[in-house]
mmCIF file of the N, C-alpha and C atoms, coordinates in Angstrom:
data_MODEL
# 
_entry.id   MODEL 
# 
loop_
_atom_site.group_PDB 
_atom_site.id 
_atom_site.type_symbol 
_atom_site.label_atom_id 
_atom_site.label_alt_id 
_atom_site.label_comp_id 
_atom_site.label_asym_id 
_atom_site.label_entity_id 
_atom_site.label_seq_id 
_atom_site.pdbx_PDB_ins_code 
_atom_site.Cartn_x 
_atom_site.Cartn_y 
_atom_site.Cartn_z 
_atom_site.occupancy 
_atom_site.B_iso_or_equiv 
_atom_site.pdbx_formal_charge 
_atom_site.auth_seq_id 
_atom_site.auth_comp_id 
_atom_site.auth_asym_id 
_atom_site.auth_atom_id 
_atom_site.pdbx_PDB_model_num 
ATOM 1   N N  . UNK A 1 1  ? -128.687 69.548 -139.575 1.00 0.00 ? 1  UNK A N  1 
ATOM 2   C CA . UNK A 1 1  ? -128.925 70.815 -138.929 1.00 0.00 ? 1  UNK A CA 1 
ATOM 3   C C  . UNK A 1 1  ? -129.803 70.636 -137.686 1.00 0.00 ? 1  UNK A C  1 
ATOM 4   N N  . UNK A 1 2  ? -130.895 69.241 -137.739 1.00 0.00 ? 2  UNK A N  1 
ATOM 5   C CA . UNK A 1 2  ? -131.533 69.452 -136.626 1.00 0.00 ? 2  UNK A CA 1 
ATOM 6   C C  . UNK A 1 2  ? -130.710 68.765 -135.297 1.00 0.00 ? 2  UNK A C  1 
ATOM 7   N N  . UNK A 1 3  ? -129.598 68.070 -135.781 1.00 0.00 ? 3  UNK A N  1 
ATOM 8   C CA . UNK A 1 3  ? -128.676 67.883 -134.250 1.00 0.00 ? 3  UNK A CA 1 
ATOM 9   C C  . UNK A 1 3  ? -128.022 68.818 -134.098 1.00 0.00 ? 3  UNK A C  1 
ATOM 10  N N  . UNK A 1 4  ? -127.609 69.740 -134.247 1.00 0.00 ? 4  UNK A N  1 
ATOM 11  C CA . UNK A 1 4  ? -126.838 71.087 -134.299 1.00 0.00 ? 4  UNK A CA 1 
ATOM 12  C C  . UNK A 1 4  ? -128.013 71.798 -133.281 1.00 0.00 ? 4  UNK A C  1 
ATOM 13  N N  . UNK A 1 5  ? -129.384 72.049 -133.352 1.00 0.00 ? 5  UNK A N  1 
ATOM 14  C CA . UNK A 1 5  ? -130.240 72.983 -132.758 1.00 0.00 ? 5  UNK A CA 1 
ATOM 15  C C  . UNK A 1 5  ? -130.461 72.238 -131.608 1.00 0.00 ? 5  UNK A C  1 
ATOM 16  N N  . UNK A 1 6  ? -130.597 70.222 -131.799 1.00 0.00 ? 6  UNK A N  1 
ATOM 17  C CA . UNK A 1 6  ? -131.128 70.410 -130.436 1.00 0.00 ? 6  UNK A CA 1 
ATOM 18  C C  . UNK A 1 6  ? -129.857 70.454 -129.549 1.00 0.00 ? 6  UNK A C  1 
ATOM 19  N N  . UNK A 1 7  ? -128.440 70.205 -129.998 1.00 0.00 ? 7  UNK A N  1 
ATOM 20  C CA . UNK A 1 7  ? -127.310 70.354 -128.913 1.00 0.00 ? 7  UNK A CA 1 
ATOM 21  C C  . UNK A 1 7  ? -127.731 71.408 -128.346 1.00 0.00 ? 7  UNK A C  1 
ATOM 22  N N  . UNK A 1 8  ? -127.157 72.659 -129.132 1.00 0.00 ? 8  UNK A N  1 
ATOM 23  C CA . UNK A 1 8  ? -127.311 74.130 -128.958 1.00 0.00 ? 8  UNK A CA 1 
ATOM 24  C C  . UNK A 1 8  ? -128.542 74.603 -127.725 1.00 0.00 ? 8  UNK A C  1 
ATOM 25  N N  . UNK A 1 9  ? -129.608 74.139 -128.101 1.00 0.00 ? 9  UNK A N  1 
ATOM 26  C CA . UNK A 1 9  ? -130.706 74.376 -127.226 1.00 0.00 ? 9  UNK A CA 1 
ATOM 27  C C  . UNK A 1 9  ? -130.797 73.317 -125.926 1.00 0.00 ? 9  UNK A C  1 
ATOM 28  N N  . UNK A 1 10 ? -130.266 72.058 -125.955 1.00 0.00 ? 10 UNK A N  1 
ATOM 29  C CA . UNK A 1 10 ? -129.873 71.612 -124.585 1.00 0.00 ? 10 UNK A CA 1 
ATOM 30  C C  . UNK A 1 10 ? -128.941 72.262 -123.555 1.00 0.00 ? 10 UNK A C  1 
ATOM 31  N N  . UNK A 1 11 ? -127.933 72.494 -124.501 1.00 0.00 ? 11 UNK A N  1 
ATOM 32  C CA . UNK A 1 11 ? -126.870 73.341 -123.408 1.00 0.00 ? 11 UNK A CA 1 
ATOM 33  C C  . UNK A 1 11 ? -127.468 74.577 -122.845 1.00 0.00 ? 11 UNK A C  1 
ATOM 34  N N  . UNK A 1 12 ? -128.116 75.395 -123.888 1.00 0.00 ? 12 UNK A N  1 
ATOM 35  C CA . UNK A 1 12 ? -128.697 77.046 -123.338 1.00 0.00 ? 12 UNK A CA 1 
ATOM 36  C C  . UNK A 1 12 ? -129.993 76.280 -122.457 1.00 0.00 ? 12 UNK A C  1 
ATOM 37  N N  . UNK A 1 13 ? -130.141 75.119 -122.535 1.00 0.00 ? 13 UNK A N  1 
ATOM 38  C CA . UNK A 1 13 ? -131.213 75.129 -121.563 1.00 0.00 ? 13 UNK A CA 1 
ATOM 39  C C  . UNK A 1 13 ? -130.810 74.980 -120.145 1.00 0.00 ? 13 UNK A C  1 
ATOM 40  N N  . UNK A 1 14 ? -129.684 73.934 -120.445 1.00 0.00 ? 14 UNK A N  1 
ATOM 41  C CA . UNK A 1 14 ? -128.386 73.508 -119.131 1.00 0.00 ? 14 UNK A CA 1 
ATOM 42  C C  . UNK A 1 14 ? -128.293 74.422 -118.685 1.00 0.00 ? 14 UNK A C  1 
ATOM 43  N N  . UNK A 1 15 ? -127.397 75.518 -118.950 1.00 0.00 ? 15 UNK A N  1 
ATOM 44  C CA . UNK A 1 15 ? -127.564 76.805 -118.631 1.00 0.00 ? 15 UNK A CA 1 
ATOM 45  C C  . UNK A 1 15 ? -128.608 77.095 -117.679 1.00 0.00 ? 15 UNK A C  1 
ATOM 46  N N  . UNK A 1 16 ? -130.007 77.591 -118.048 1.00 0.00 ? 16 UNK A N  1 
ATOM 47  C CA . UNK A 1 16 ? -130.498 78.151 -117.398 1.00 0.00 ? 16 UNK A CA 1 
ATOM 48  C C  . UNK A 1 16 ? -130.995 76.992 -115.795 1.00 0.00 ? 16 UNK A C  1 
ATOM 49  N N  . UNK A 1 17 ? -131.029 75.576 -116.348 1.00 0.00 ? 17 UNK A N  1 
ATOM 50  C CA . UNK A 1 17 ? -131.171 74.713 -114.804 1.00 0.00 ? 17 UNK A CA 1 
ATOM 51  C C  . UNK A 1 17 ? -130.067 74.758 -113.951 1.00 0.00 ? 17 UNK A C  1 
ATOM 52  N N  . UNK A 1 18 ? -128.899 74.976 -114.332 1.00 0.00 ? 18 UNK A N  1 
ATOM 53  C CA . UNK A 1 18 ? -127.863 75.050 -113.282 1.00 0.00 ? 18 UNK A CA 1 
ATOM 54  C C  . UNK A 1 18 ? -128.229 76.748 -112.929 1.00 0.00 ? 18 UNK A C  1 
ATOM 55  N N  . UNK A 1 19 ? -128.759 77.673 -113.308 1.00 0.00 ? 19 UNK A N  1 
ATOM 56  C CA . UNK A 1 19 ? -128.563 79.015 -112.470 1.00 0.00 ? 19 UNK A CA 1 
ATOM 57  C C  . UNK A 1 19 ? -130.273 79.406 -111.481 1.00 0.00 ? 19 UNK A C  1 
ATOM 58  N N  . UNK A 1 20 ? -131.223 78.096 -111.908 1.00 0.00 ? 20 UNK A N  1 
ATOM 59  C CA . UNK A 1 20 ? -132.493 77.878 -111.625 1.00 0.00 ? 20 UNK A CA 1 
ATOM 60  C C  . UNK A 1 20 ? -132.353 77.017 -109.961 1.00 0.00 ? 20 UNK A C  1 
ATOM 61  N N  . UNK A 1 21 ? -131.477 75.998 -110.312 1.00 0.00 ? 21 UNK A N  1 
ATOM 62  C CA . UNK A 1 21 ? -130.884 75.196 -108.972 1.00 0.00 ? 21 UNK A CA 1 
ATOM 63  C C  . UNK A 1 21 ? -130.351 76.152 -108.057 1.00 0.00 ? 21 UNK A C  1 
ATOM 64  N N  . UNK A 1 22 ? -129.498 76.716 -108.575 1.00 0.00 ? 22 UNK A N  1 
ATOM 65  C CA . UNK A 1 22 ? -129.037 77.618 -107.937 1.00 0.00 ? 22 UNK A CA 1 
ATOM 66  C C  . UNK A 1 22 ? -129.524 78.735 -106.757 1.00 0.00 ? 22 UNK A C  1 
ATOM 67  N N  . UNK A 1 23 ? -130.176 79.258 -107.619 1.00 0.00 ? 23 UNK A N  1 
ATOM 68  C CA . UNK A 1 23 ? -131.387 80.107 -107.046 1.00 0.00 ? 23 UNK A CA 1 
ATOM 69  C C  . UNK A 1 23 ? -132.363 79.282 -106.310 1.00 0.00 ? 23 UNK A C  1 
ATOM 70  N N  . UNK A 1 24 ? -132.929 78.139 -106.676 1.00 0.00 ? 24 UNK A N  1 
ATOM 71  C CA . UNK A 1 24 ? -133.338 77.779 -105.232 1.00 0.00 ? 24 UNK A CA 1 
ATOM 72  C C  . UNK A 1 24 ? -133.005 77.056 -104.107 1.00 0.00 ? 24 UNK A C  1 
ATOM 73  N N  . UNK A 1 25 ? -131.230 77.073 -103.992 1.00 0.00 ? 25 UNK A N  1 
ATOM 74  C CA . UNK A 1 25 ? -130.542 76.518 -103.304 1.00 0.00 ? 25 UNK A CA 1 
ATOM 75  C C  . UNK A 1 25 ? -130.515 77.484 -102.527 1.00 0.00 ? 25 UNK A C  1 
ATOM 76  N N  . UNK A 1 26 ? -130.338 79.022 -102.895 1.00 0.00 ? 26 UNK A N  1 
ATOM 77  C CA . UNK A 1 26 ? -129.866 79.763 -102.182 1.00 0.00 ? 26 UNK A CA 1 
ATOM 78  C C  . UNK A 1 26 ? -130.934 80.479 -101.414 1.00 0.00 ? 26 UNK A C  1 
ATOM 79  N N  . UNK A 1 27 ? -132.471 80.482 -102.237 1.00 0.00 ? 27 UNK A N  1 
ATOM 80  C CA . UNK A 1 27 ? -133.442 80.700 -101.270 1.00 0.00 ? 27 UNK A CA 1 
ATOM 81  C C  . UNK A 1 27 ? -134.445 79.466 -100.199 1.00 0.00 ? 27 UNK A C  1 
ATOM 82  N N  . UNK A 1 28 ? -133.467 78.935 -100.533 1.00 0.00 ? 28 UNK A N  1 
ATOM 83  C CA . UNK A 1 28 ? -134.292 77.417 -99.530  1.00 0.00 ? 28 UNK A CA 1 
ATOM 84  C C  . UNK A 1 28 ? -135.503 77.212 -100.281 1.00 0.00 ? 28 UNK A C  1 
ATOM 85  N N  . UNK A 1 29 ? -135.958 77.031 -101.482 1.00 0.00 ? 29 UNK A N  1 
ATOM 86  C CA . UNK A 1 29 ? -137.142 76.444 -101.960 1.00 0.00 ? 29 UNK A CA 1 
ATOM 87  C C  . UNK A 1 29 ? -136.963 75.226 -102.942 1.00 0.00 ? 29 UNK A C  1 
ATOM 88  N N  . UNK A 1 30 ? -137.957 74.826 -103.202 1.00 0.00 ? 30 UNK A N  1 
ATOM 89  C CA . UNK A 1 30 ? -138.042 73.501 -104.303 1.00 0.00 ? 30 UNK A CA 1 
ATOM 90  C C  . UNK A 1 30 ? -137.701 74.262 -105.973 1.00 0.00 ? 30 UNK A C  1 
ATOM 91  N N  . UNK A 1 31 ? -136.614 73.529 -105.997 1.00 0.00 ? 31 UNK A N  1 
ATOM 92  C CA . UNK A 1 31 ? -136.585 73.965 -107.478 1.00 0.00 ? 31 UNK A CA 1 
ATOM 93  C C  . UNK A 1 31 ? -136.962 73.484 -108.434 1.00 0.00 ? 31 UNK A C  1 
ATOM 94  N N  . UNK A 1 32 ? -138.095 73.756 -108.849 1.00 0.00 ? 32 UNK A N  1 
ATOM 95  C CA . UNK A 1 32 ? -139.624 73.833 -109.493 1.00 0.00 ? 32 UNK A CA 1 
ATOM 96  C C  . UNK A 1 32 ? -139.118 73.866 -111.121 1.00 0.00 ? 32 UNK A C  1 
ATOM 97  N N  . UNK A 1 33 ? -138.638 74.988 -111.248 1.00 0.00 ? 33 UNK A N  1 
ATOM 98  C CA . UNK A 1 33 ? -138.079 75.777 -112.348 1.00 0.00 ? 33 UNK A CA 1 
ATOM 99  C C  . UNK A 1 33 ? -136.779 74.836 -112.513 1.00 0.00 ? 33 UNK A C  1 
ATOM 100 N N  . UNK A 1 34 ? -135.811 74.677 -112.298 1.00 0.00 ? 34 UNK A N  1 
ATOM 101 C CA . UNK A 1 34 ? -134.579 74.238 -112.007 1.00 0.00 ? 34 UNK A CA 1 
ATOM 102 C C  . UNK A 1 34 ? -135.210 72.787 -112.633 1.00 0.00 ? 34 UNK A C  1 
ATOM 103 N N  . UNK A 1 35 ? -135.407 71.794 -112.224 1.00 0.00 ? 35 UNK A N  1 
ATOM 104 C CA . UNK A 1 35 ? -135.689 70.852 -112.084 1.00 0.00 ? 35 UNK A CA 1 
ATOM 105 C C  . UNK A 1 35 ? -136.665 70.399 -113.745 1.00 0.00 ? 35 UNK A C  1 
ATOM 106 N N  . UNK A 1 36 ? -137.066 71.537 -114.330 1.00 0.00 ? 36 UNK A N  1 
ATOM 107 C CA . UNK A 1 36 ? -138.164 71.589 -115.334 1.00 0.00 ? 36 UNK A CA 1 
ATOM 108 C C  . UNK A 1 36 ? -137.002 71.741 -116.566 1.00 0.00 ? 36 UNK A C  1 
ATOM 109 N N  . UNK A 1 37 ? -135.739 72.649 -116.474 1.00 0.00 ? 37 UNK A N  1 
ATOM 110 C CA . UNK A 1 37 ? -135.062 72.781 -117.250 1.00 0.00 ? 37 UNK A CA 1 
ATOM 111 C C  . UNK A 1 37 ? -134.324 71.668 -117.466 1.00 0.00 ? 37 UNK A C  1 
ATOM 112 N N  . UNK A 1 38 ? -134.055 71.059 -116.490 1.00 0.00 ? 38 UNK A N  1 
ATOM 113 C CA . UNK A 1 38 ? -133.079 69.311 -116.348 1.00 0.00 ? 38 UNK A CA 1 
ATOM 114 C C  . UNK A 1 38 ? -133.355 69.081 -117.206 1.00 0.00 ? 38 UNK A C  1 
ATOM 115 N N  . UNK A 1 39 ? -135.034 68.748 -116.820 1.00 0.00 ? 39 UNK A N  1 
ATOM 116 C CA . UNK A 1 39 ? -135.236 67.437 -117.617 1.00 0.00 ? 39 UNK A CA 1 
ATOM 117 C C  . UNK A 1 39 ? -135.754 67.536 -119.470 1.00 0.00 ? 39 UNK A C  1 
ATOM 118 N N  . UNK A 1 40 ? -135.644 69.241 -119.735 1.00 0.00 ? 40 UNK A N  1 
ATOM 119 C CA . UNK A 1 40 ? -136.185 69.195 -120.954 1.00 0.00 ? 40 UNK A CA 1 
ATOM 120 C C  . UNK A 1 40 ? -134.595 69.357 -121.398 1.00 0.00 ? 40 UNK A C  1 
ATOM 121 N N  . UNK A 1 41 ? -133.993 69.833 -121.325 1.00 0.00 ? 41 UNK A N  1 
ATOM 122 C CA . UNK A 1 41 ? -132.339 69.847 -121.121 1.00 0.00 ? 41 UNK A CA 1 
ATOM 123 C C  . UNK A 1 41 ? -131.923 68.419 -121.661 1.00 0.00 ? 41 UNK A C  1 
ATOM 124 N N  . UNK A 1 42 ? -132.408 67.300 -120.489 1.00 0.00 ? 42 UNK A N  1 
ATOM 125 C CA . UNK A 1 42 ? -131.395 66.444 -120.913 1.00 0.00 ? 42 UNK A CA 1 
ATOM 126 C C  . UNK A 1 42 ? -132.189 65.397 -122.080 1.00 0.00 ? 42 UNK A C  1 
ATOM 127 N N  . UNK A 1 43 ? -133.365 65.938 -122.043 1.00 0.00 ? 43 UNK A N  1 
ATOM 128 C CA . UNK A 1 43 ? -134.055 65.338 -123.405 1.00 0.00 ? 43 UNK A CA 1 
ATOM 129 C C  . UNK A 1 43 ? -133.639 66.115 -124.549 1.00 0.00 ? 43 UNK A C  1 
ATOM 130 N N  . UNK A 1 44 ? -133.308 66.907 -124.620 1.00 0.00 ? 44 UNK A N  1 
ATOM 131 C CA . UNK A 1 44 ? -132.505 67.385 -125.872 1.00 0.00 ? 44 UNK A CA 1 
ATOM 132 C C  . UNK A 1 44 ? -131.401 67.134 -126.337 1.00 0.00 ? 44 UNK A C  1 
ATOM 133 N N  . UNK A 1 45 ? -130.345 67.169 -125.337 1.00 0.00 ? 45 UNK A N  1 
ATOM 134 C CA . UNK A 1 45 ? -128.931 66.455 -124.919 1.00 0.00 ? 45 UNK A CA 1 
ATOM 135 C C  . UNK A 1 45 ? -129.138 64.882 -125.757 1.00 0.00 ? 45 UNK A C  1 
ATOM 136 N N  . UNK A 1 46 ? -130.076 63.897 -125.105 1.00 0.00 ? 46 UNK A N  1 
ATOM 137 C CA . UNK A 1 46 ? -129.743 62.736 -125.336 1.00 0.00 ? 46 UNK A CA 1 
ATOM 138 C C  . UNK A 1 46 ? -130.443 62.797 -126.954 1.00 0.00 ? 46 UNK A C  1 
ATOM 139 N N  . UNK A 1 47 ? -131.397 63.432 -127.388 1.00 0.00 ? 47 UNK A N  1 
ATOM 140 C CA . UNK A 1 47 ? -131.895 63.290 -128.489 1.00 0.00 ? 47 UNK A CA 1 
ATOM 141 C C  . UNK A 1 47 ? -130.901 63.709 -129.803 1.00 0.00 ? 47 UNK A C  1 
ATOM 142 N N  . UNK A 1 48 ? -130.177 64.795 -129.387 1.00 0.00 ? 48 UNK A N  1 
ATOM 143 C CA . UNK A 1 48 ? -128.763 65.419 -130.069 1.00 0.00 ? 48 UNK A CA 1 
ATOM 144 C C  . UNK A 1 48 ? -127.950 63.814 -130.412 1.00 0.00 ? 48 UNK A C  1 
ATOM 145 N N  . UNK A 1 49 ? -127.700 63.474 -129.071 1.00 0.00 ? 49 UNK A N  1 
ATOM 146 C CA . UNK A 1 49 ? -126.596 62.293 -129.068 1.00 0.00 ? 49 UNK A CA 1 
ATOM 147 C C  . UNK A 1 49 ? -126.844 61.103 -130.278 1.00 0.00 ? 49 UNK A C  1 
ATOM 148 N N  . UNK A 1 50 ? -128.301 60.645 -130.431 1.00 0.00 ? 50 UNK A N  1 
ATOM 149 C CA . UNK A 1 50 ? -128.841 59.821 -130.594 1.00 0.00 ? 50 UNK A CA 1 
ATOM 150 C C  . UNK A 1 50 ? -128.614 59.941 -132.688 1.00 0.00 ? 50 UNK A C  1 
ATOM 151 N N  . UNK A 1 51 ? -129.232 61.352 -132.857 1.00 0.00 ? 51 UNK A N  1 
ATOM 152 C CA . UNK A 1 51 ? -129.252 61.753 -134.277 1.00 0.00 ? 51 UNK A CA 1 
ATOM 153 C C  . UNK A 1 51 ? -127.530 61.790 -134.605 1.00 0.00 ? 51 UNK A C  1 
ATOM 154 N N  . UNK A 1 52 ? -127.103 61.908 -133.777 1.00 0.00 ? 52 UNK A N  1 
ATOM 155 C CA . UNK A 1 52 ? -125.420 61.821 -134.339 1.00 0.00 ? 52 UNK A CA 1 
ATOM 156 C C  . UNK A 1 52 ? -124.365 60.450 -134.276 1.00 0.00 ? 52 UNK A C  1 
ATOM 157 N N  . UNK A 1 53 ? -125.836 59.681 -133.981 1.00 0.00 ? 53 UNK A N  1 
ATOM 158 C CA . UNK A 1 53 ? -125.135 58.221 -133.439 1.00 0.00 ? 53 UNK A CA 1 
ATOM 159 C C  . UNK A 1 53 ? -124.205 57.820 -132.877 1.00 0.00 ? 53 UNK A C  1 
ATOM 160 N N  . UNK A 1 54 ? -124.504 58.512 -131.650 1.00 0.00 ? 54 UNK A N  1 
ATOM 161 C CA . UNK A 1 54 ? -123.869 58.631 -130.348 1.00 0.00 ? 54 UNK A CA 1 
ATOM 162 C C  . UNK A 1 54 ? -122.225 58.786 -130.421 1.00 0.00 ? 54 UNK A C  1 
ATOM 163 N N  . UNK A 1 55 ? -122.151 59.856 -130.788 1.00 0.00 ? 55 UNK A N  1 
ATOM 164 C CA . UNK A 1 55 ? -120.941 60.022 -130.982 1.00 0.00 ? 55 UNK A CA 1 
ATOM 165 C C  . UNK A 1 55 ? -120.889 61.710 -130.907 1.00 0.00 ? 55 UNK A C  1 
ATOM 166 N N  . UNK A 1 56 ? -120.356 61.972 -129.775 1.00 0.00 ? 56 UNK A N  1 
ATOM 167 C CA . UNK A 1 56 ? -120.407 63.912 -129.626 1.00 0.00 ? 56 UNK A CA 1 
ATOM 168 C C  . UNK A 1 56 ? -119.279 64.160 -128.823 1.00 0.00 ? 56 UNK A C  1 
ATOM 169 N N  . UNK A 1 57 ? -118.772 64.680 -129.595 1.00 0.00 ? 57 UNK A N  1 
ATOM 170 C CA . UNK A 1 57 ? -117.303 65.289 -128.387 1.00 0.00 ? 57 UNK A CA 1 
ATOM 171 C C  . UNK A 1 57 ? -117.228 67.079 -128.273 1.00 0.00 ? 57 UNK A C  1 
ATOM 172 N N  . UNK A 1 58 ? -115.975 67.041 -127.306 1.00 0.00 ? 58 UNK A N  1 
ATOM 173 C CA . UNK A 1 58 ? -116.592 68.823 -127.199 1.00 0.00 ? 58 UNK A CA 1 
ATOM 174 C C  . UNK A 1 58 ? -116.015 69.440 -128.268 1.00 0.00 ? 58 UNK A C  1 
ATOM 175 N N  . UNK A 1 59 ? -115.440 69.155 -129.359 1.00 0.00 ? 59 UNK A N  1 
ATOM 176 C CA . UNK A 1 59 ? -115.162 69.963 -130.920 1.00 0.00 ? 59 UNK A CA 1 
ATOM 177 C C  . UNK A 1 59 ? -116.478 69.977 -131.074 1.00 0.00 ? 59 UNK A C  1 
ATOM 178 N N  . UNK A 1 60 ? -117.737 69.753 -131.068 1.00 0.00 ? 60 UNK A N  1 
ATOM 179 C CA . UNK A 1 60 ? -118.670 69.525 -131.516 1.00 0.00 ? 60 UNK A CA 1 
ATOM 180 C C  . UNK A 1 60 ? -119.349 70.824 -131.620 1.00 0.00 ? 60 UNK A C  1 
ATOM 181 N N  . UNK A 1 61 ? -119.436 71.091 -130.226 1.00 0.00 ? 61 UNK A N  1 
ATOM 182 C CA . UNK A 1 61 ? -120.223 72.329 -129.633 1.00 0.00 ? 61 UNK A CA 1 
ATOM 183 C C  . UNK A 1 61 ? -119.589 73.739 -130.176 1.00 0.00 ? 61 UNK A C  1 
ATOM 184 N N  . UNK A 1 62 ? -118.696 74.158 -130.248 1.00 0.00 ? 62 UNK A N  1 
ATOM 185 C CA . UNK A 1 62 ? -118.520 75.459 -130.809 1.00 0.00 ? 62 UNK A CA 1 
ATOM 186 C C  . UNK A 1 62 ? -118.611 75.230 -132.490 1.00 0.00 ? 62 UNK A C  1 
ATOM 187 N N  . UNK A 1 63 ? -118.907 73.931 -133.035 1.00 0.00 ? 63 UNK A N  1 
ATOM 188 C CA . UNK A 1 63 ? -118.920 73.960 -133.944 1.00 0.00 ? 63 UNK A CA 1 
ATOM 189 C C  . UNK A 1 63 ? -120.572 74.112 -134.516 1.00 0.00 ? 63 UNK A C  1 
ATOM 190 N N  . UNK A 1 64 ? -121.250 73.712 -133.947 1.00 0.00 ? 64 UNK A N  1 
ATOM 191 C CA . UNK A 1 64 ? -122.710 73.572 -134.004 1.00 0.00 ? 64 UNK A CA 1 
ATOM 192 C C  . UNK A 1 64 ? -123.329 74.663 -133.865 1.00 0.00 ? 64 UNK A C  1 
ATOM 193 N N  . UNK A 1 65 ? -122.478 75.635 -132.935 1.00 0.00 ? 65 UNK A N  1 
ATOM 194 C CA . UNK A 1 65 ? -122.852 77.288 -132.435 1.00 0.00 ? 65 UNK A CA 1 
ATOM 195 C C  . UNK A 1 65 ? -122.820 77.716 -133.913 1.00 0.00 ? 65 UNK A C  1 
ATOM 196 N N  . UNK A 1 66 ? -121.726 77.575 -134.295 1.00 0.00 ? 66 UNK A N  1 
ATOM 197 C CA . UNK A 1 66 ? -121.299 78.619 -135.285 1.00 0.00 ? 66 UNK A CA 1 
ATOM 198 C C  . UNK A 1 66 ? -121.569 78.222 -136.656 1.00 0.00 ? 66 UNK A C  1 
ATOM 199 N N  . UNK A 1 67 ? -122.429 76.918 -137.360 1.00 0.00 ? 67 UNK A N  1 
ATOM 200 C CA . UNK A 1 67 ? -123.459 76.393 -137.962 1.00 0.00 ? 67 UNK A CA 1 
ATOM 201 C C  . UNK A 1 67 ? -124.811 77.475 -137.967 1.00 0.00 ? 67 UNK A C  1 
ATOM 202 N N  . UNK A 1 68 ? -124.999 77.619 -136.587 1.00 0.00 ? 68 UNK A N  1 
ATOM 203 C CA . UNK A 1 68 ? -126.352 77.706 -136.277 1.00 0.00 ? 68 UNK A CA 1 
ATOM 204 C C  . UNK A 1 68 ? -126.510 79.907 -136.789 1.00 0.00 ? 68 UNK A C  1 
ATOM 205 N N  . UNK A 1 69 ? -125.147 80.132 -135.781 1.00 0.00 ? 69 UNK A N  1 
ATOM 206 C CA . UNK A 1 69 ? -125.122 81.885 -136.306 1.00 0.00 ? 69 UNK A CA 1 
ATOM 207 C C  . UNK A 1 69 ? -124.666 81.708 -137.617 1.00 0.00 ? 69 UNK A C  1 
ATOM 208 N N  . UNK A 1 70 ? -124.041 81.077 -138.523 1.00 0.00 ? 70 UNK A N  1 
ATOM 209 C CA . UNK A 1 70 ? -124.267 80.966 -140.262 1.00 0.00 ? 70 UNK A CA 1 
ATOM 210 C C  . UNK A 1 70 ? -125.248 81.269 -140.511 1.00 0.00 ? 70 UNK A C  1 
ATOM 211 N N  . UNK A 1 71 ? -126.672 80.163 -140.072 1.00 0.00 ? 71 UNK A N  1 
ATOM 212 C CA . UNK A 1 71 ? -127.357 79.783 -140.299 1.00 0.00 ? 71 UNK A CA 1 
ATOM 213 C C  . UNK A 1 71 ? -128.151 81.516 -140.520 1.00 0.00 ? 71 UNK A C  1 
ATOM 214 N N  . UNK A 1 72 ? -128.373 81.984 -139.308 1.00 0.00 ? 72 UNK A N  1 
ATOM 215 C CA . UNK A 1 72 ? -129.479 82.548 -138.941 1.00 0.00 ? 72 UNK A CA 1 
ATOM 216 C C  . UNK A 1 72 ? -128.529 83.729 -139.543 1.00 0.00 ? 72 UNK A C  1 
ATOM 217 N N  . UNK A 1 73 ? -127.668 83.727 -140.220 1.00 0.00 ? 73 UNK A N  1 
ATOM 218 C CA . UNK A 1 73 ? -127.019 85.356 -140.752 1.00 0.00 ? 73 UNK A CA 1 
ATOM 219 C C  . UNK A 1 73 ? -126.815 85.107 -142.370 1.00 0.00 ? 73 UNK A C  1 
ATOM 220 N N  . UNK A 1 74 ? -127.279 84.123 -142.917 1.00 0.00 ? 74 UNK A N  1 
ATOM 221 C CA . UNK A 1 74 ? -127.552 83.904 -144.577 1.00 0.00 ? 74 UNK A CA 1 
ATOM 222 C C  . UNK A 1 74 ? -129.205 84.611 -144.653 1.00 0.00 ? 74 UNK A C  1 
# 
């Protein structure tokens, strides 16, 4: 269950650094924010990978989602 949360929470973190980049692409600033989500992002990402012994394909991910809303609806 705990590679299931940190996928889940790498991607929603992915998420928010690609719309963080974004935003400070589009206002000409350092992306501060953007750049903070990467990297906790891809430390979750690789830590996911690692507990599953490196082995993650994209069946993975809607499967881990829907683990996780089980989870939190028992």
């Amino acid at each position: 269950m705990a590679e299931d949360l940190t996928l889940v929470g790498g991607l929603v973190l992915a998420a928010f650094a690609i719309t963080g980049l974004l935003h400070a692409w589009a206002e000409k600033v350092f992306p501060v924010r953007g750049l903070a989500f990467v990297v906790f992002s891809g430390t979750l990402l690789w830590q996911s990978w690692e507990m599953r012994g490196r082995q993650i394909g994209f069946q993975d991910v809607p499967e881990a989602f829907m683990r996780l809303v089980n989870l939190a609806l028992q």
